[in-house]
N, C-alpha and C positions, 0 to 999 in steps of 0.2 A: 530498259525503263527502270528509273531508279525509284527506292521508297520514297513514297509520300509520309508528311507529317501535319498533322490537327494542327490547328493554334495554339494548343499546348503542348506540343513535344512529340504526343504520343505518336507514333507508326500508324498509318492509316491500317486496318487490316485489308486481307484481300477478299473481296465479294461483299463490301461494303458499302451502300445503297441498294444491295439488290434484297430481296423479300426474306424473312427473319432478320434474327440477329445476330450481327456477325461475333465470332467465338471470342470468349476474353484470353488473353496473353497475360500471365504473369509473370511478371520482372522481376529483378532483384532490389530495382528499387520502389516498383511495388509492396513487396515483400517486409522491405526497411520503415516504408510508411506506415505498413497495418501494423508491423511491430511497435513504433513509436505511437502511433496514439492508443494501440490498445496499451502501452505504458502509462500513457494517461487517462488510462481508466472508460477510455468512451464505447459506447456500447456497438455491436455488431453490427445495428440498422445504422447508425451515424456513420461509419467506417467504409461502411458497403455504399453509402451514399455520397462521401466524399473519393470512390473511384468511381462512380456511375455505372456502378454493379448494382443484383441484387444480393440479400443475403444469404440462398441458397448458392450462389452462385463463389460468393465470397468466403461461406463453409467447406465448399469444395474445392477450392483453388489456394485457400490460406488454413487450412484446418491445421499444419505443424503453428503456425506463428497464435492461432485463437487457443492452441491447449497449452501454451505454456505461458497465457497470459498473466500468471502472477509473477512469472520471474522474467516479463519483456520491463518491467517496471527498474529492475535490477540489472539485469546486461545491459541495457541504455545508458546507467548512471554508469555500469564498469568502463563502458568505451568514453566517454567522456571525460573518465578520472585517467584515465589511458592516453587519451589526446591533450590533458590538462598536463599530465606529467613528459608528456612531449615536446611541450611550449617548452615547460620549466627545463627540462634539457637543452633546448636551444638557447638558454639565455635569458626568454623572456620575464623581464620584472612582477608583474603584474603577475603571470600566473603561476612564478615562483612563489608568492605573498596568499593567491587563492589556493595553492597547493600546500603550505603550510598550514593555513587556519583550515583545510578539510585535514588535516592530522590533526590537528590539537582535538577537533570535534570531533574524531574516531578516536583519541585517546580519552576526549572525556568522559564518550559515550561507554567505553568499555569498562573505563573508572567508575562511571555510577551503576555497572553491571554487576561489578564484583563487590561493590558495597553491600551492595540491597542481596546478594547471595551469601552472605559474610554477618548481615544483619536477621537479629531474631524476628522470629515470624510472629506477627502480632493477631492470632485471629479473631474474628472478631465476632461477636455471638451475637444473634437474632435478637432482639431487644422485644419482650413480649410486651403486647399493649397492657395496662394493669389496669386496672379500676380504680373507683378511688376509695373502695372502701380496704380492697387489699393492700393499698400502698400507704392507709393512714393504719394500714394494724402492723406492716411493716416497718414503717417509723416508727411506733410508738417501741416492739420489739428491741429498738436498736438502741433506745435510751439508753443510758449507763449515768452511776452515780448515786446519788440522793435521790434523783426522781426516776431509777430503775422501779419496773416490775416487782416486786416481791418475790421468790422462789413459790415454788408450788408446794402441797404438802407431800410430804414426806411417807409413804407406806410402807410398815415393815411385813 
């Protein structure tokens, strides 16, 4: 008796219609999917609901691919820059032309790195609210000229 397959792909498992629920199998392209959406950022209960999992169930079967969700964001773009420079190997025009302007935009990117590390630091100070009796004795301090203040008296 050979496997059976769902209308989507999946292996039927075995002991499936009989009372509980039958056990989840994770794949490796299971594994690819929770990596790629959690790339795009979607949360645990979306993920877990897009394999007809729960999310206990989807912390215990994908827990390496949910902890290093901020760098699935980053290995997806590497494989991709990977299979983009693949094309460009074989000849392809087009992703010769996509493969070049992702260099110029990692040379620009790097270019405005070492600028602004190169460039003085500008900090920048709290700006206290003033009133406005402090800021017209302020002005008036800062006169210069003819209509300066007069010096103070002098005490020996």
């Amino acid at each position: 008796m050979g496997v059976q397959f769902d209308l989507l792909g999946d292996p039927i498992p075995e002991g499936f219609g009989k009372r509980g629920r039958p056990p989840h199998e994770a794949t490796d392209e299971k594994r690819k999917l929770v990596m790629l959406l959690a790339a795009f950022d979607w949360t645990q209960a979306a993920i877990a609901g897009a394999l007809s999992i729960t999310e206990p169930t989807l912390r215990k079967n994908y827990f390496r691919e949910l902890r290093f969700r901020a760098d699935a964001r980053v290995r997806v773009e590497a494989a991709l820059i990977n299979r983009l420079f693949a094309e460009a190997m074989d000849g392809k025009v087009g992703a010769i032309d996509k493969f070049f302007k992702r260099l110029e935009k990692s040379d620009a990117k790097a270019m405005a790195a070492a600028y602004q590390s190169q460039a003085p630091s500008k900090e920048k100070k709290k700006s206290v609210p003033v009133g406005k009796k402090h800021a017209r004795d302020a002005d008036a301090a800062a006169v210069q000229g003819v209509f300066a203040p007069p010096p103070g008296p002098r005490i020996n």
